[in-house]
ROSERO-922418 format. One record per residue: y, x, z of N, C-alpha, C in turn; residue number from 1. Coordinates in nm, 2 decimals. Each point is the difference from the previous one (the first is absolute). Layout:
    n_py    n_px    n_pz   ca_py   ca_px   ca_pz    c_py    c_px    c_pz    i
       Y       X       Z       Y       X       Z       Y       X       Z  NUM
...
end
This chain:
    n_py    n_px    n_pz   ca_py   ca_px   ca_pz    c_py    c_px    c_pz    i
   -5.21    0.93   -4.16    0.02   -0.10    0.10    0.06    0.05    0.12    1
   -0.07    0.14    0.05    0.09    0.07    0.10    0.11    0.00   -0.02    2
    0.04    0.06   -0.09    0.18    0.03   -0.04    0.11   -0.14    0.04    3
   -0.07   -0.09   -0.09    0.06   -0.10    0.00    0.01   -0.06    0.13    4
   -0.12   -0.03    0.10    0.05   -0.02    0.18    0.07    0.10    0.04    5
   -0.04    0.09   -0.04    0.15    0.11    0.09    0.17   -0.01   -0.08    6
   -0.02   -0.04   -0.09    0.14    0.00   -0.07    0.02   -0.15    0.05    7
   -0.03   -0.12    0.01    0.03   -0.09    0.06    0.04    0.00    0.16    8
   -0.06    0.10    0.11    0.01    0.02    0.12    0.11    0.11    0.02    9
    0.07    0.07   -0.12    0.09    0.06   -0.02    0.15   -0.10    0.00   10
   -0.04   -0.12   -0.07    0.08   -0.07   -0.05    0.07   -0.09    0.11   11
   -0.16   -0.03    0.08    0.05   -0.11    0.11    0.12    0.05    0.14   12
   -0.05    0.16    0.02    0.05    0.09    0.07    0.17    0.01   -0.05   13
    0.03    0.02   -0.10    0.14    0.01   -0.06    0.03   -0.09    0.03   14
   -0.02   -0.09   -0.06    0.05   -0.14    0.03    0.07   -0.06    0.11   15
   -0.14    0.08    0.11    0.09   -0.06    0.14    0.10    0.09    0.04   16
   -0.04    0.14    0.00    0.13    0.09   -0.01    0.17   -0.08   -0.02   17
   -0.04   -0.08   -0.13    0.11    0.01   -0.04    0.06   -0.16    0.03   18
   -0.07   -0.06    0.06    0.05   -0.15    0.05   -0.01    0.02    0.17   19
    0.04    0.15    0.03   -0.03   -0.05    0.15    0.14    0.02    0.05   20
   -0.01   -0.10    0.13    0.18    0.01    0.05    0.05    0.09    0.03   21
    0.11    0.06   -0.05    0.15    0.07    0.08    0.04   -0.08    0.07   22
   -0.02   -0.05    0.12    0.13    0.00    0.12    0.09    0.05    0.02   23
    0.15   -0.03    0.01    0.09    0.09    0.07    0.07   -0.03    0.11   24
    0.04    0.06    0.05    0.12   -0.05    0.14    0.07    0.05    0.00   25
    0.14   -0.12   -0.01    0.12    0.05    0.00    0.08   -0.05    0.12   26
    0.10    0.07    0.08    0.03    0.00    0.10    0.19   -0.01   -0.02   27
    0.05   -0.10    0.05    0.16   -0.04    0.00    0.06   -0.04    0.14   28
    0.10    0.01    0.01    0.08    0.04    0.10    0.09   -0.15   -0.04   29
    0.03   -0.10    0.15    0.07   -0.10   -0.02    0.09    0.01    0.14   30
    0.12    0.04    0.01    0.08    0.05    0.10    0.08   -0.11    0.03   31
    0.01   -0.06    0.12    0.08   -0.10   -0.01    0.10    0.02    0.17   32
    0.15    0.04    0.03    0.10   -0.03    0.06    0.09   -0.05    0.03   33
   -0.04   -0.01    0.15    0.08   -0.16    0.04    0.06    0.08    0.13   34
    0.13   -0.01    0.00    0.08    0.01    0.16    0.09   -0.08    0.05   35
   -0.01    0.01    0.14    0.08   -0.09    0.08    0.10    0.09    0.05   36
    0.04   -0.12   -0.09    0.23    0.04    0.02    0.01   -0.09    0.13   37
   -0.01    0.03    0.09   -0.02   -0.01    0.14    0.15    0.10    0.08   38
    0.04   -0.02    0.11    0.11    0.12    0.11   -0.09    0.14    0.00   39
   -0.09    0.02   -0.04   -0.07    0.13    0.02    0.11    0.08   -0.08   40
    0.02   -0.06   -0.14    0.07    0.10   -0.04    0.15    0.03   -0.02   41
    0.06   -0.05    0.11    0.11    0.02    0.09   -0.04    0.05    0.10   42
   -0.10   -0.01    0.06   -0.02    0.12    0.17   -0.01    0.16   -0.05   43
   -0.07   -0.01   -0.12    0.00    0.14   -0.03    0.03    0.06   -0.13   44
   -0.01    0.11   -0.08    0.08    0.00   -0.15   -0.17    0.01   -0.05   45
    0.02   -0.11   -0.06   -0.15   -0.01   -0.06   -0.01    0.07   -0.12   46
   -0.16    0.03   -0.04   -0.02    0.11   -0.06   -0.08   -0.07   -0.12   47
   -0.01   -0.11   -0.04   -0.08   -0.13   -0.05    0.04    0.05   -0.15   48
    0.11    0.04   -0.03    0.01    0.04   -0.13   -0.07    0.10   -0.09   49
   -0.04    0.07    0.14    0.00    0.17   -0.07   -0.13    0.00   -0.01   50
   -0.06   -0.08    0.08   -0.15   -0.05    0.02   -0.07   -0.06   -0.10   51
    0.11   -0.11   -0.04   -0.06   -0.06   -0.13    0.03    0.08   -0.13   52
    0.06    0.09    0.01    0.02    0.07   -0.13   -0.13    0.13   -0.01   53
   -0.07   -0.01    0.14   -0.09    0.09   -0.01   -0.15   -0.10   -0.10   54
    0.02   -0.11    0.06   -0.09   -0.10   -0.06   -0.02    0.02   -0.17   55
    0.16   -0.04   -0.01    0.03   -0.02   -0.17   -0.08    0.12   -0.09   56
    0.08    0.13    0.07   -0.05    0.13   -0.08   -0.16   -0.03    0.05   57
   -0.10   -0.05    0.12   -0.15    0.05   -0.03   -0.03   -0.11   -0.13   58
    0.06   -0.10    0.01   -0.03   -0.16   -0.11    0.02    0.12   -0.13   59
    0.11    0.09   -0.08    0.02    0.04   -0.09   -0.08    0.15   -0.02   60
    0.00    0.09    0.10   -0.02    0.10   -0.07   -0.19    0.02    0.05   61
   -0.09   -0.11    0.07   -0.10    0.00    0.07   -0.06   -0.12   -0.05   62
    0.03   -0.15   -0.04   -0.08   -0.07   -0.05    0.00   -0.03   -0.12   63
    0.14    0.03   -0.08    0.04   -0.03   -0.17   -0.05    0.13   -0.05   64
    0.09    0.11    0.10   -0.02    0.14   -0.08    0.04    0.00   -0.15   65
    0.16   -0.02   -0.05    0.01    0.02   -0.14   -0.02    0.14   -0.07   66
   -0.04    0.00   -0.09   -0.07    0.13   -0.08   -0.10    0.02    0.00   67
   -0.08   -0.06    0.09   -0.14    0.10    0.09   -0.12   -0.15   -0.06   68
    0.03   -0.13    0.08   -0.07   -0.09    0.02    0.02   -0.09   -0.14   69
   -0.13   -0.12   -0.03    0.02   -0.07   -0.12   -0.03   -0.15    0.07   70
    0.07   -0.10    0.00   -0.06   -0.13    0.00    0.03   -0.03    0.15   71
    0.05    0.07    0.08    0.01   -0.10    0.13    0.05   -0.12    0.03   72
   -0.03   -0.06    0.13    0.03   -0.14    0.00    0.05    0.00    0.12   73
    0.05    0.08    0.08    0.02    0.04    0.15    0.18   -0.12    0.01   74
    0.01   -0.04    0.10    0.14   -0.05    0.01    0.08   -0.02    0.16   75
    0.13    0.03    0.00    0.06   -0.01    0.09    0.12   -0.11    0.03   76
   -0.01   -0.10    0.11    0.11   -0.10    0.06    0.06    0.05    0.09   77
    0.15   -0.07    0.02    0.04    0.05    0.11    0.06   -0.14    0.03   78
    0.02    0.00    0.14    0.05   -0.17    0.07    0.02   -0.02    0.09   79
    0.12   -0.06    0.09    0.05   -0.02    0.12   -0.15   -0.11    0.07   80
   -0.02    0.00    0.07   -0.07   -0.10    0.07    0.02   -0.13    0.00   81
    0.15   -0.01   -0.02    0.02   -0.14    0.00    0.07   -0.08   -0.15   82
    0.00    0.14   -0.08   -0.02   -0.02   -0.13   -0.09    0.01   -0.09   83
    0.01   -0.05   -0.10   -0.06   -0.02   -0.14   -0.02    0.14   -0.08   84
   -0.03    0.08   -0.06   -0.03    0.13   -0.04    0.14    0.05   -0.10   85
    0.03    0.07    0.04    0.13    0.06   -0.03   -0.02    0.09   -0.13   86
   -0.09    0.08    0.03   -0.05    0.13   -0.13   -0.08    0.01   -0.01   87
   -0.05    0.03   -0.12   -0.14    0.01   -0.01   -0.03    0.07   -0.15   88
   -0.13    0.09    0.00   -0.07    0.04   -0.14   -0.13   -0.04    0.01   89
   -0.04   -0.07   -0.12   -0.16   -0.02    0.01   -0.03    0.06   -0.16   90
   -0.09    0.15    0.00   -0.04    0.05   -0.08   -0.08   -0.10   -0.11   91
   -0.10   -0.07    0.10   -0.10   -0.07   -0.10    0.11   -0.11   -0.07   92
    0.09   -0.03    0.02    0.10   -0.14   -0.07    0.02    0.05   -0.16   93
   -0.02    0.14   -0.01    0.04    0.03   -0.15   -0.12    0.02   -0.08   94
   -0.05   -0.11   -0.08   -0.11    0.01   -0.05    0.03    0.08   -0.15   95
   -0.11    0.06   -0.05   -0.04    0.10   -0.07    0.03    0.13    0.07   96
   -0.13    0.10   -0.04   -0.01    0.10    0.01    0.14    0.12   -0.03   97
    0.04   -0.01   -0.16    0.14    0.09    0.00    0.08   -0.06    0.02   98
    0.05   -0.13    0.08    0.15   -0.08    0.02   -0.05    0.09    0.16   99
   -0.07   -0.04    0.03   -0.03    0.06    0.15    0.06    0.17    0.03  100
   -0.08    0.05   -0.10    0.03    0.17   -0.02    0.17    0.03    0.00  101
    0.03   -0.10   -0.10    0.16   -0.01   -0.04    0.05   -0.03    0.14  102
   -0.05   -0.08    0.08    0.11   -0.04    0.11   -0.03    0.09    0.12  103
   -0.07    0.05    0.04   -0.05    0.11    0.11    0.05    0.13   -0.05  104
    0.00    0.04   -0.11    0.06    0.14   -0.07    0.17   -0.03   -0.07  105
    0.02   -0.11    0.00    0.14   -0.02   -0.03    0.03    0.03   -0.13  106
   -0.09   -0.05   -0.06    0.05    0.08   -0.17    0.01   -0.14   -0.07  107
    0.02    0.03   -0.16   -0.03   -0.10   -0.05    0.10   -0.17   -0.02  108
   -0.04   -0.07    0.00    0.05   -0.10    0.03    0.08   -0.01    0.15  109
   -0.07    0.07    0.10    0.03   -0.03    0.15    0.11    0.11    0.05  110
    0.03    0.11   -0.12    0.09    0.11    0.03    0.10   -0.05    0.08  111
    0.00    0.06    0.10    0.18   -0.01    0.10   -0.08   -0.16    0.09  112
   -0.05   -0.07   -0.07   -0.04   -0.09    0.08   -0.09   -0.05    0.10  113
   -0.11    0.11    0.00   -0.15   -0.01    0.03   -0.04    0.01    0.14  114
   -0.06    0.06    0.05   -0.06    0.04    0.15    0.09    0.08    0.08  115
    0.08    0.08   -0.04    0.08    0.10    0.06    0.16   -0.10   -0.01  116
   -0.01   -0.04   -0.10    0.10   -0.15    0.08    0.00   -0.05    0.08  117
   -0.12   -0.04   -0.01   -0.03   -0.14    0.07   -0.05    0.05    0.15  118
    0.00    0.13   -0.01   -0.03    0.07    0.16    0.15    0.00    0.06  119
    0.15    0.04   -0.11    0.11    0.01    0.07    0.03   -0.14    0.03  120
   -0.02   -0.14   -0.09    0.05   -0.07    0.05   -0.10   -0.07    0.17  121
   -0.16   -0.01    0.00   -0.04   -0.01    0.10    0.02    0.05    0.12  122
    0.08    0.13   -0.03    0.09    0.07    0.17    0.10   -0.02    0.01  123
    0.10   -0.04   -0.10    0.17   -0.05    0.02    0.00   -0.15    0.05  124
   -0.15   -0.09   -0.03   -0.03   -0.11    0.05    0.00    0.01    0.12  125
   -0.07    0.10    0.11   -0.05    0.03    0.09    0.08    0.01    0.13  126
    0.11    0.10   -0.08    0.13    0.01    0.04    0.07   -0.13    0.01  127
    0.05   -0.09   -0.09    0.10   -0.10    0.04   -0.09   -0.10    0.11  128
   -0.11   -0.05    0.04   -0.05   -0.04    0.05    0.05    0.04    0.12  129
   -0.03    0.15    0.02    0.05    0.05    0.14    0.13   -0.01    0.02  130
    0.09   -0.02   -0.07    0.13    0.01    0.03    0.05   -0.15    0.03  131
   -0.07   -0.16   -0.09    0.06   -0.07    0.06   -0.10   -0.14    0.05  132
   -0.10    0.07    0.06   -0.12   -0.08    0.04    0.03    0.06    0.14  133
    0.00   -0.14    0.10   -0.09    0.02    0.12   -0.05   -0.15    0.04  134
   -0.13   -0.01    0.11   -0.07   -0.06   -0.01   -0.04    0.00    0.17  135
    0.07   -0.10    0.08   -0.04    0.05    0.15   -0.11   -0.07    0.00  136
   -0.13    0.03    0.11   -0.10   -0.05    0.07   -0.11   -0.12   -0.07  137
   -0.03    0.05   -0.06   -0.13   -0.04   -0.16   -0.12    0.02    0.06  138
   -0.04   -0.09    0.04   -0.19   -0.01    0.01   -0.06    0.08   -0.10  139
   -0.03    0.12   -0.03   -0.02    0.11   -0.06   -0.17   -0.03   -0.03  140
   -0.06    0.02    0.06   -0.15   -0.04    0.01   -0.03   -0.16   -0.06  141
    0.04   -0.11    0.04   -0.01   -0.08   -0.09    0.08   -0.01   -0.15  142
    0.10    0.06   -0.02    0.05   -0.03   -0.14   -0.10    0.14   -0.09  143
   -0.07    0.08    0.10   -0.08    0.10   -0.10   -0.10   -0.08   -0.01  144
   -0.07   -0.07    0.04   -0.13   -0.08    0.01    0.01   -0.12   -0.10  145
    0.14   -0.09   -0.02    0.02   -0.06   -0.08    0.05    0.06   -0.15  146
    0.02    0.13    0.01    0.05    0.04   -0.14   -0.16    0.11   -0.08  147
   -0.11   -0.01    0.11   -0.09    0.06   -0.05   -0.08   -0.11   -0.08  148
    0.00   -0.13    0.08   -0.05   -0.09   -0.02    0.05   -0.09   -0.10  149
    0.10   -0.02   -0.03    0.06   -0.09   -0.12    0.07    0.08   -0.11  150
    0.04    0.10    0.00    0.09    0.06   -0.09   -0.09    0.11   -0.05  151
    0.02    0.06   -0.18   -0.08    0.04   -0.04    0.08    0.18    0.00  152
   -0.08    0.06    0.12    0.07    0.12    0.07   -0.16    0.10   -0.06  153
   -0.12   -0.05    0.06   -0.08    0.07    0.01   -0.13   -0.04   -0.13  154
   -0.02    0.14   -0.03   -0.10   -0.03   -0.15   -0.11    0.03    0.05  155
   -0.10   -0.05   -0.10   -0.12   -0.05    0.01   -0.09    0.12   -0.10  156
   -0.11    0.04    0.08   -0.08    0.09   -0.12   -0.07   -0.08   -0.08  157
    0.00    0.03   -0.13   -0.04   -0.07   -0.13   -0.12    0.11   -0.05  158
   -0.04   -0.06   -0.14   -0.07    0.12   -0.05    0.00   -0.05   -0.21  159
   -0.04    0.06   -0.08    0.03   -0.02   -0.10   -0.12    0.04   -0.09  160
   -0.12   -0.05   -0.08   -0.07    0.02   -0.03   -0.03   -0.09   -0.17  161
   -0.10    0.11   -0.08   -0.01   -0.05   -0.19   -0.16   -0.02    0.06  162
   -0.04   -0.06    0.07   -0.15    0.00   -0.01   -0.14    0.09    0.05  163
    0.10    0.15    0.01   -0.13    0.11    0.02    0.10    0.06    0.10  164
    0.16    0.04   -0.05    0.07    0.08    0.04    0.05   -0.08    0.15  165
    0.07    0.05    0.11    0.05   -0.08    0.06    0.11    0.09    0.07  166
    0.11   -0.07    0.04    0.13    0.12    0.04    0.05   -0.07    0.13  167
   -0.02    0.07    0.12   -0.01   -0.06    0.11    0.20    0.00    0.06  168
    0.09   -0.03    0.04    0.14    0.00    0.01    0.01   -0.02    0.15  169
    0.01    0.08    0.05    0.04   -0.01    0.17    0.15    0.05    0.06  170
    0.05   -0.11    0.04    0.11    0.01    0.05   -0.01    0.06    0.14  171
    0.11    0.07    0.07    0.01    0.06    0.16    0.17   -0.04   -0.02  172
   -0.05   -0.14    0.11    0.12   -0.07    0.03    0.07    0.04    0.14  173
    0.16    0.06   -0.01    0.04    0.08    0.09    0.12   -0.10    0.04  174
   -0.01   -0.05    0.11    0.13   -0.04    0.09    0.06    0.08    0.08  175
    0.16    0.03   -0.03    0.07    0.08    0.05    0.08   -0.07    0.07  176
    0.05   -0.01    0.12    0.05   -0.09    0.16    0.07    0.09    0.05  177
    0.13   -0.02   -0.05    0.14    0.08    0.09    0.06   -0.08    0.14  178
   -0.06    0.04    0.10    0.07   -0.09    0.08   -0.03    0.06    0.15  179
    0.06    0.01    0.12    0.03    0.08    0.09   -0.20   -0.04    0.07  180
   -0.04   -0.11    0.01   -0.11    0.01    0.07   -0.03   -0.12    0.07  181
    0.12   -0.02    0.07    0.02   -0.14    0.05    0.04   -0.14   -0.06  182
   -0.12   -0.06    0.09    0.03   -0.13   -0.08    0.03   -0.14    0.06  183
    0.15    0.04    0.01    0.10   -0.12    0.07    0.07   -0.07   -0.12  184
   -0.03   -0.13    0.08    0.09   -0.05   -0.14    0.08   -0.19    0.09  185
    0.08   -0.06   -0.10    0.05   -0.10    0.09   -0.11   -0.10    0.03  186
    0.08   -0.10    0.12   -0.10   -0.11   -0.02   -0.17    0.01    0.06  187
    0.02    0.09    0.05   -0.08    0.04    0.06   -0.14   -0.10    0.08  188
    0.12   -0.09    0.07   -0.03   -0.10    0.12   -0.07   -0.13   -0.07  189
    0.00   -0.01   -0.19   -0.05   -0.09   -0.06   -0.13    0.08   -0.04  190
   -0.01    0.17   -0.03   -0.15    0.01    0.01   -0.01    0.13    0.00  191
   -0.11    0.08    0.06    0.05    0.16    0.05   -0.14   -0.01   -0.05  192
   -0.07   -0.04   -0.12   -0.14    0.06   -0.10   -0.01    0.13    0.03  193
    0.12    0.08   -0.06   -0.02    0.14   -0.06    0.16    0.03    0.05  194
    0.04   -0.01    0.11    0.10    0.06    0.09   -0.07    0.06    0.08  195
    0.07    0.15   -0.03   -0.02    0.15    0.11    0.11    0.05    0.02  196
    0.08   -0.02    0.13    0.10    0.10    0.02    0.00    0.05    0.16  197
    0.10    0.02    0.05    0.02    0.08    0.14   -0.08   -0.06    0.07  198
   -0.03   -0.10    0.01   -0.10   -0.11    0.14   -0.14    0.05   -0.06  199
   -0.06   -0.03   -0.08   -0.10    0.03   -0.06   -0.05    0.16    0.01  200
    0.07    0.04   -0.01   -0.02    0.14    0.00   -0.02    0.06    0.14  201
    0.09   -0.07    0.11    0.00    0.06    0.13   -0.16   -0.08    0.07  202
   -0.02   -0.11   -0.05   -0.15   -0.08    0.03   -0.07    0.13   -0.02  203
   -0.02    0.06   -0.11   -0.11    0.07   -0.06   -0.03    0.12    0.09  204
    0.16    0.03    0.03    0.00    0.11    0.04   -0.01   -0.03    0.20  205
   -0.03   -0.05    0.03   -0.02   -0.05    0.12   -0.13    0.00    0.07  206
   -0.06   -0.09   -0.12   -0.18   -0.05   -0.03   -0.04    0.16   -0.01  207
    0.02    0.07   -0.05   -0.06    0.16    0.02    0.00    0.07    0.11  208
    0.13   -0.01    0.01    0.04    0.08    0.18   -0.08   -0.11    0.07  209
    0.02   -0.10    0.04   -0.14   -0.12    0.10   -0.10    0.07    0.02  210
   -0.05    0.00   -0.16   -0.17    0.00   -0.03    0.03    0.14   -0.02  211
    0.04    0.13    0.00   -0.02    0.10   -0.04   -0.06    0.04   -0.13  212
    0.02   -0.08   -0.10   -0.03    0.08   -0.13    0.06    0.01   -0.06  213
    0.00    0.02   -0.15    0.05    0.08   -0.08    0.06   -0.15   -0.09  214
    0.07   -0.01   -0.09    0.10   -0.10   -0.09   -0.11   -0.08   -0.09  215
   -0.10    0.10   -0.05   -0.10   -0.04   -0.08   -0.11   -0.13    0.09  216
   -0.04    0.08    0.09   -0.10   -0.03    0.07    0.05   -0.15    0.05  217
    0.17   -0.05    0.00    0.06   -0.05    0.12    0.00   -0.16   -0.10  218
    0.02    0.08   -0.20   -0.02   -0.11   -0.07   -0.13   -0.11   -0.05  219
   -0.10    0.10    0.07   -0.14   -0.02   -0.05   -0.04   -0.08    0.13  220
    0.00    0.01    0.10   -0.01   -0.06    0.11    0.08   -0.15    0.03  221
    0.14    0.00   -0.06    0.07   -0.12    0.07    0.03   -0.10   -0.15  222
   -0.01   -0.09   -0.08    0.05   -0.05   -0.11    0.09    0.01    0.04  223
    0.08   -0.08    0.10    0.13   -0.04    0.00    0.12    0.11    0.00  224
   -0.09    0.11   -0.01    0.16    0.10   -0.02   -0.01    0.05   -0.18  225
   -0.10   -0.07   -0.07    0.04    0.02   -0.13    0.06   -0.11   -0.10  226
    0.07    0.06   -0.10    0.00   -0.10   -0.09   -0.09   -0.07   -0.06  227
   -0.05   -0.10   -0.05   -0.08   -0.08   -0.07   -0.07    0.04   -0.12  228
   -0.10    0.02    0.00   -0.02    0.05   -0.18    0.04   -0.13   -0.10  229
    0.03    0.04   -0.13    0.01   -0.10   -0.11   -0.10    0.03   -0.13  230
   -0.17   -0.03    0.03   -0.03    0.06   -0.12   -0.01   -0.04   -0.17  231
    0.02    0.07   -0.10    0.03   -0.03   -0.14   -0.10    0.09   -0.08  232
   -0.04   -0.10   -0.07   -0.11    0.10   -0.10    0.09    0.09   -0.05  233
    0.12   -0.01   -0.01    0.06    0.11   -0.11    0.01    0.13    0.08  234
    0.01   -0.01    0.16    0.04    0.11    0.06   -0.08    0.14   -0.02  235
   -0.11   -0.01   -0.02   -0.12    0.07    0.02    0.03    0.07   -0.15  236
    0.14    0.01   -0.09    0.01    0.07   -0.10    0.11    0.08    0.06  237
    0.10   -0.01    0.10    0.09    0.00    0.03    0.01    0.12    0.10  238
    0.09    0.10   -0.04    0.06    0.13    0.10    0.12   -0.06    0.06  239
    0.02    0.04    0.15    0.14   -0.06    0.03    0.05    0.16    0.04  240
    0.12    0.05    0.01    0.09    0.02    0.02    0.12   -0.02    0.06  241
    0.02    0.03    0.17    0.05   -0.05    0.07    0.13    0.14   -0.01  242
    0.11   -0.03   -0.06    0.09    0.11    0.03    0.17    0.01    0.07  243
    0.05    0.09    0.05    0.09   -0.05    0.08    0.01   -0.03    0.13  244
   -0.12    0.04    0.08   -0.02   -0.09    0.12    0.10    0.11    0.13  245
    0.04   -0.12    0.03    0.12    0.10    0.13   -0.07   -0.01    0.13  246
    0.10    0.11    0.09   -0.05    0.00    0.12    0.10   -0.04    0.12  247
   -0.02   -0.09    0.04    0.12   -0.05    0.08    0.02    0.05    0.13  248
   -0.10    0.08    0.08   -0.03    0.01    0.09   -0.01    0.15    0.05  249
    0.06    0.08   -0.13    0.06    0.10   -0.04    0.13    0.06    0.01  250
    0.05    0.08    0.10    0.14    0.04    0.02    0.01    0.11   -0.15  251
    0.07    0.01   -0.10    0.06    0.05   -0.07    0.02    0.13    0.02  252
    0.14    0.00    0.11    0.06    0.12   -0.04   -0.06    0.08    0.14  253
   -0.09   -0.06    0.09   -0.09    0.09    0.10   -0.12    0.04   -0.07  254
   -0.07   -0.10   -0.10   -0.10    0.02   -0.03   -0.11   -0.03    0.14  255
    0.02   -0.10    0.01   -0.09   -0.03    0.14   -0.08   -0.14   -0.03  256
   -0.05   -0.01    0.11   -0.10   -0.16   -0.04    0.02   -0.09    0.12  257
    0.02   -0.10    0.00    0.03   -0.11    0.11   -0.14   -0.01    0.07  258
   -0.12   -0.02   -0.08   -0.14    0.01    0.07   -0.12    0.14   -0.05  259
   -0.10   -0.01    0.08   -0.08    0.12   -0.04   -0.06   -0.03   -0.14  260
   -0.05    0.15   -0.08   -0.09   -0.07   -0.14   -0.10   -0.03    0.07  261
   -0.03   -0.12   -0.14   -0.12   -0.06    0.02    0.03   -0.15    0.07  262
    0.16   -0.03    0.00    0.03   -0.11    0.02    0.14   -0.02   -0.03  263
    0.06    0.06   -0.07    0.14   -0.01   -0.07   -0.04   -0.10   -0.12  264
    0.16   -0.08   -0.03    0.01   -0.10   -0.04   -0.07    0.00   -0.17  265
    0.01    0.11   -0.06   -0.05    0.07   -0.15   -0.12   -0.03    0.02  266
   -0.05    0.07    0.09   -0.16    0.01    0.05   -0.07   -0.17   -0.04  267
    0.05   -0.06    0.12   -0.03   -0.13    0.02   -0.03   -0.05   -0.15  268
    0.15   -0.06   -0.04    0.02   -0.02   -0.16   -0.16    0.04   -0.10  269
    0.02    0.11    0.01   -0.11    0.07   -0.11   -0.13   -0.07    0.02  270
   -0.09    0.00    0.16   -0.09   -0.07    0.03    0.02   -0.13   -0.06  271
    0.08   -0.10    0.06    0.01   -0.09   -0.06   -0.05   -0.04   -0.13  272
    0.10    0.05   -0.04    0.03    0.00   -0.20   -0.16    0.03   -0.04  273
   -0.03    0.10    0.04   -0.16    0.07   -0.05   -0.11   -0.08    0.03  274
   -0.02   -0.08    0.09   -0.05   -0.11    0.05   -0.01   -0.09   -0.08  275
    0.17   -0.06   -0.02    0.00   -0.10   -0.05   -0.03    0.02   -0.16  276
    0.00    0.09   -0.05   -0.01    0.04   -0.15   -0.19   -0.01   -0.02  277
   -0.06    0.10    0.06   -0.14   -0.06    0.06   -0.06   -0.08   -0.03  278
    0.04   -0.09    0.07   -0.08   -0.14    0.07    0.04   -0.09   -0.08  279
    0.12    0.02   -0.12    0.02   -0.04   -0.10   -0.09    0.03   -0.14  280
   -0.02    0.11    0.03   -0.12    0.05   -0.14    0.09    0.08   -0.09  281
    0.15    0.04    0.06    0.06    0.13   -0.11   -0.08    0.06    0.02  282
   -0.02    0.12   -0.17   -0.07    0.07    0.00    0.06    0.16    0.08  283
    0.14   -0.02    0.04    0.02    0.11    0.08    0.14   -0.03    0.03  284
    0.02    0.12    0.14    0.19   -0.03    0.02    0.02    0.17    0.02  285
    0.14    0.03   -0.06    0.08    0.07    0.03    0.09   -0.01    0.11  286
    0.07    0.08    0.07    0.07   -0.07    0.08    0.08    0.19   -0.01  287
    0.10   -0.05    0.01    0.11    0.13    0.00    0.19   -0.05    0.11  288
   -0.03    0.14    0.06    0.15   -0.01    0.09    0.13    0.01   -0.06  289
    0.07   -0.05    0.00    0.14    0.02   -0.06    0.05    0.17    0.05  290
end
């Protein structure tokens, strides 16, 4: 009778062993670029290309990883602001396992045609764009707000489960924002929502010198010298990437500054942006100088 309760309490023990969950978490990369073909890149020799080609190679040799990695679903857009998506790879669009392998390694069926294609053609896209796209004074901040919110840019974490097992899919949704910093655009006098340029800037920077503080302190204290937040459940998945940003207030070839740090026009900008990214619920900003 002993034997038999211990070989049954043997039995119960295995059992759960072997019905108990594997979780896994899997982690993808959803890269999405948008610039404004704006006079910025006539004031200076923009470097927007060489930028995005840094993107392409982390999308290829950092999120696909061919040789190395199996099954990714990572994908990369690219898009004028005031267009429609120009280029694009979306890994997960190739269903099955070896069509996928085939298309990421380039063999197979996908030879000559696959991922390393479709990465030259996504940069020769990238290029004609810049050569015959321009796009003066675009409410930049509302057409990002409307394309987060209606257009299917940003992915959603999922998960995938047989009952016991469950496979958790988390996307890190990356907006990349080529555009000098400033946000002047026309038409102004019909609504200045998310208009920041020279006046704006000099308020800010005024309100500090007054009150003696610092840019930060100067936004936390006054609303009226910030932008408005727009908040969106989606944001709170969402990296922004602020690149390109110029400095106007910057002599070039003296290398000098029209005002002291800690209130140059970049400066300002950054607070701003970082504020307004915030109080929106992005989960973070980048902000980088030309």
């Amino acid at each position: 009778m002993r034997k038999i309760i211990v070989g049954f309490i043997f039995s119960v023990v295995l059992f759960s062993c072997d019905n108990q969950s594997q979780n896994k978490y899997l982690n993808y990369q959803n890269i999405v670029i948008l610039t404004d073909m704006s006079s910025r890149l006539d004031n200076k020799a923009f470097k927007d290309i060489s930028e995005i080609h840094k993107i392409v190679q982390f999308f290829r040799n950092e999120c696909v990883k061919p040789g190395e990695k199996i099954g990714d679903k990572s994908s990369i857009a690219f898009s004028t602001f005031s267009g429609s998506v120009e280029a694009s790879i979306d890994i997960d669009k190739i269903k099955g396992l070896g069509a996928k392998q085939q298309f990421i390694n380039s063999t197979g069926e996908y030879k000559g045609k696959g991922l390393d294609s479709q990465i030259d053609f996504f940069e020769q896209s990238v290029k004609n764009v810049y050569q015959n796209t321009r796009n003066q004074g675009l409410d930049l901040i509302s057409i990002l707000i409307d394309k987060i919110d209606t257009q299917p840019i940003i992915k959603k974490n999922t998960f995938l489960s047989d009952g016991i097992d469950t496979t958790f899919i988390n996307y890190d949704n990356h907006i990349y924002i080529f555009t000098d910093g400033y946000l002047e655009y026309q038409n102004k006098e019909n609504n200045k929502q998310f208009y920041f340029g020279n006046d704006e800037i000099e308020r800010v920077r005024q309100f500090c010198q007054s009150s003696q503080v610092d840019v930060n302190t100067a936004l936390q204290n006054n609303r009226e010298l910030c932008l408005p937040s727009f908040k969106n459940s989606k944001n709170q998945s969402i990296h922004l990437h602020v690149l390109e940003t110029h400095e106007r207030d910057k002599d070039e070839k003296l290398q000098t500054y029209k005002y002291p740090k800690g209130l140059r026009d970049n400066e300002i900008l950054e607070a701003v942006w970082r504020k307004w990214a915030k109080d929106s619920g992005f989960k973070s900003l980048e902000w980088k100088r030309y």
